[in-house]
Rosetta silent file (secondary structure, phi, psi, omega in degrees, C-alpha in Angstrom):
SEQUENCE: XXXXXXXXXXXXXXXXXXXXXXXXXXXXXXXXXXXXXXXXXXXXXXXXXXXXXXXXXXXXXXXXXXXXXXXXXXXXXXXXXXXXXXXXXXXX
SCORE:     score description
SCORE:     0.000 S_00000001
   1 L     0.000  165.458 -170.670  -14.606  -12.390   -1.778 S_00000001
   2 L  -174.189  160.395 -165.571  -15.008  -14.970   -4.272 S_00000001
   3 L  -138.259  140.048  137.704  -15.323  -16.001   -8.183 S_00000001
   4 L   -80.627  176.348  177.171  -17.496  -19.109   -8.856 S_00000001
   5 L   -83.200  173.352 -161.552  -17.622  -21.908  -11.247 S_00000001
   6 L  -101.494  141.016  177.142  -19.210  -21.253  -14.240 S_00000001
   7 L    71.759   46.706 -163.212  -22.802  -23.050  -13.871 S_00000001
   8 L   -93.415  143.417 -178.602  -22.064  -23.754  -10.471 S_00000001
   9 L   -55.678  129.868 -170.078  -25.624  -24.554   -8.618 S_00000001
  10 E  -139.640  152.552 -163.351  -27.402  -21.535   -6.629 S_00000001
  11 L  -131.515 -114.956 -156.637  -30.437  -21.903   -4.401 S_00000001
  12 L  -100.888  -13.607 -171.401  -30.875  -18.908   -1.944 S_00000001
  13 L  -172.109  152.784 -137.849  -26.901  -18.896   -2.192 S_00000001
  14 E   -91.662  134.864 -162.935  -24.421  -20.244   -4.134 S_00000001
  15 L  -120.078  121.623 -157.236  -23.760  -24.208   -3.471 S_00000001
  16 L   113.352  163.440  149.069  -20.133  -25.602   -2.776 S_00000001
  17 L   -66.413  142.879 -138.125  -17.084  -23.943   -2.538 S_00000001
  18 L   -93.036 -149.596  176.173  -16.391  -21.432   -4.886 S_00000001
  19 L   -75.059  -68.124 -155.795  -13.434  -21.265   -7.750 S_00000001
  20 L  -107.300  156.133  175.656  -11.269  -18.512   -6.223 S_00000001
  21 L  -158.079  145.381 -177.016  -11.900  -18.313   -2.724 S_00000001
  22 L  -156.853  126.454  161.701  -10.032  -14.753   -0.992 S_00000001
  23 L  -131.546  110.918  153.823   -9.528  -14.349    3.208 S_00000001
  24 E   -84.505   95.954  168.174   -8.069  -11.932    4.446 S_00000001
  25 E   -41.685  136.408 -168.627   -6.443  -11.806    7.747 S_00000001
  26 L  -121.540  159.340  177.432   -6.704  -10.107   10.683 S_00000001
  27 L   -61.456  -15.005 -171.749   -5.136   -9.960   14.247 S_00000001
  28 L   -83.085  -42.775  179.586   -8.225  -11.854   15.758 S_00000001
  29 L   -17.318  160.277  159.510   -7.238  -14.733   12.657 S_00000001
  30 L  -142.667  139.452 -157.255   -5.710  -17.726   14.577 S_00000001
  31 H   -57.652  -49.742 -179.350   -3.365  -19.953   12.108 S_00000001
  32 H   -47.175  -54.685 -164.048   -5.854  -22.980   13.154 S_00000001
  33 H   -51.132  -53.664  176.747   -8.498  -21.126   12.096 S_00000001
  34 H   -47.584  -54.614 -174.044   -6.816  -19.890    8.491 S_00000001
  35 H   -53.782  -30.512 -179.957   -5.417  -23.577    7.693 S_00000001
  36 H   -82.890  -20.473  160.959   -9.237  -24.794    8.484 S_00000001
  37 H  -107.573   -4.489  153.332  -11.078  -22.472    5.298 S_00000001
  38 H   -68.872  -32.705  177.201   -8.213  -23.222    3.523 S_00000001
  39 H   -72.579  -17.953 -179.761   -8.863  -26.942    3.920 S_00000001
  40 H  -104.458    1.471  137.305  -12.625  -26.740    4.063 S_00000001
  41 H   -94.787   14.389  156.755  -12.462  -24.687    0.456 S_00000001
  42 H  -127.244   -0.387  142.321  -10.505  -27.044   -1.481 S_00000001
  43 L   -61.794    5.815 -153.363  -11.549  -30.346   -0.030 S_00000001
  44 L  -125.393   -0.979 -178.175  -15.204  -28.628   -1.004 S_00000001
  45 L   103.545   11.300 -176.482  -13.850  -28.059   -4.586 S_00000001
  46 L   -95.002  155.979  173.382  -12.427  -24.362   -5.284 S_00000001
  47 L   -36.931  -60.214 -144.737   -9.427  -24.018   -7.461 S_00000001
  48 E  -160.473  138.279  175.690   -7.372  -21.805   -5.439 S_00000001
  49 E  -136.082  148.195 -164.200   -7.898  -19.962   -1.960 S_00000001
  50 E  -112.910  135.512  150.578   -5.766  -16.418   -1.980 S_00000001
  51 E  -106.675  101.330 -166.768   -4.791  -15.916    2.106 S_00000001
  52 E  -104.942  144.005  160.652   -4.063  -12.380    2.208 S_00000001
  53 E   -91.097  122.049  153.555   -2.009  -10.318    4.968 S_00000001
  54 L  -109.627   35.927  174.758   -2.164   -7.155    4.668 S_00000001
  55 L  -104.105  -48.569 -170.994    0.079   -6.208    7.242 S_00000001
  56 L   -97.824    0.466  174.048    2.815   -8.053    5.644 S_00000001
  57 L    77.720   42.471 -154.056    2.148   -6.913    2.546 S_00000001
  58 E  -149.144  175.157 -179.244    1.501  -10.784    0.799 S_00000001
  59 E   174.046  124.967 -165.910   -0.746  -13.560   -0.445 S_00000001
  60 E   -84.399  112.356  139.942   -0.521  -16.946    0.243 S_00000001
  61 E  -144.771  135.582 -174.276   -2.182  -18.870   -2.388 S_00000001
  62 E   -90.921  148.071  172.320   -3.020  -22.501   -2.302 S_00000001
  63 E   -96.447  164.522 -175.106   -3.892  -24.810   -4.983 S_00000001
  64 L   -72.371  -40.574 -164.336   -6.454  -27.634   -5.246 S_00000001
  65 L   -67.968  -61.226  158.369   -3.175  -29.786   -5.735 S_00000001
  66 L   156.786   24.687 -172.334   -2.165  -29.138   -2.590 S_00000001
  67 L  -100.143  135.538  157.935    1.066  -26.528   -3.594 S_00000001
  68 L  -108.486  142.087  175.557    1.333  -23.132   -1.625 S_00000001
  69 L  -152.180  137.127 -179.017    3.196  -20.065   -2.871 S_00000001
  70 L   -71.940  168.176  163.345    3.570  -16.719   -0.874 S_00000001
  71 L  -158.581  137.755 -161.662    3.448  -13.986   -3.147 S_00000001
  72 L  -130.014  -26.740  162.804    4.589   -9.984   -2.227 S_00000001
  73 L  -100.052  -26.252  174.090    4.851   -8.321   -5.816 S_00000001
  74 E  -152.324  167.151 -166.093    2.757   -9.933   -7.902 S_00000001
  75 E  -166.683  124.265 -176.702    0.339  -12.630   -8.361 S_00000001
  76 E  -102.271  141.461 -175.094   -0.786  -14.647  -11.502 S_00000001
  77 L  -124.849  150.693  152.150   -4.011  -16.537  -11.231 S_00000001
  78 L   -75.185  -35.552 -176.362   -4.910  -18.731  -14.202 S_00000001
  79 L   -46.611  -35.379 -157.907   -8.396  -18.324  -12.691 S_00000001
  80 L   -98.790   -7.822 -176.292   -7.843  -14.377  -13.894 S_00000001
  81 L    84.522    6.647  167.786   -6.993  -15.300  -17.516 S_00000001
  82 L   100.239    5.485 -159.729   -3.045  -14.809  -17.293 S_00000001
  83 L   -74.482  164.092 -176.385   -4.244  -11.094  -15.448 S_00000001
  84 E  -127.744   99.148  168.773   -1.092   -9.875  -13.145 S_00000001
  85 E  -111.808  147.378 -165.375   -1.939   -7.930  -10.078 S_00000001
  86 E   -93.376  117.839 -145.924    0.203   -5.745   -8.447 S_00000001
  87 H   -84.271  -17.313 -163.755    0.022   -6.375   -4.668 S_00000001
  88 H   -80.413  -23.227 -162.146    1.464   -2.960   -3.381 S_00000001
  89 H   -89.244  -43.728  173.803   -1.483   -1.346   -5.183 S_00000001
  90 H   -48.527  -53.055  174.521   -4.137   -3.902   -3.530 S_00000001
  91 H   -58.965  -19.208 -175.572   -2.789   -4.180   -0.679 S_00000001
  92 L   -62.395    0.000    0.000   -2.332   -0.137   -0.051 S_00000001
């Protein structure tokens, strides 16, 4: 999943990395793998990439700055407009 930038350039498919970037993990996931789309969507220009476990019930999200913060009850995006989502219901 994903939110783009607003006017961000689209051809047959939208070009760059987006705003919001969201991965969700799986058992096949390998940490190498995760750490490499987080790093190849914010060197590529998105805001913020959400890593989500749903096994552990969490989401990781990294900043463009280069700050990570788990998150397991809730999670504020500025990207969202100040919105609050509640993880137990996403995650259920």
């Amino acid at each position: 999943m994903s939110i783009t930038h607003a006017g961000q350039t689209v051809e047959d498919y939208y070009l760059g990395a987006p705003a919001l970037a969201v991965e969700s993990v799986s058992d096949s996931n390998t940490a190498d793998e995760i750490a490499g789309k987080v790093e190849m969507y914010l060197v590529n220009g998105a805001s913020e990439v959400w890593i989500v476990y749903p096994n552990r019930g969490q989401i990781w999200l990294h900043t463009h700055d280069g700050h990570a913060e788990k998150h397991t009850g809730t999670l504020a995006s500025r990207l969202l407009g100040g919105a609050v989502l509640d993880l137990a219901r996403i995650l259920a």
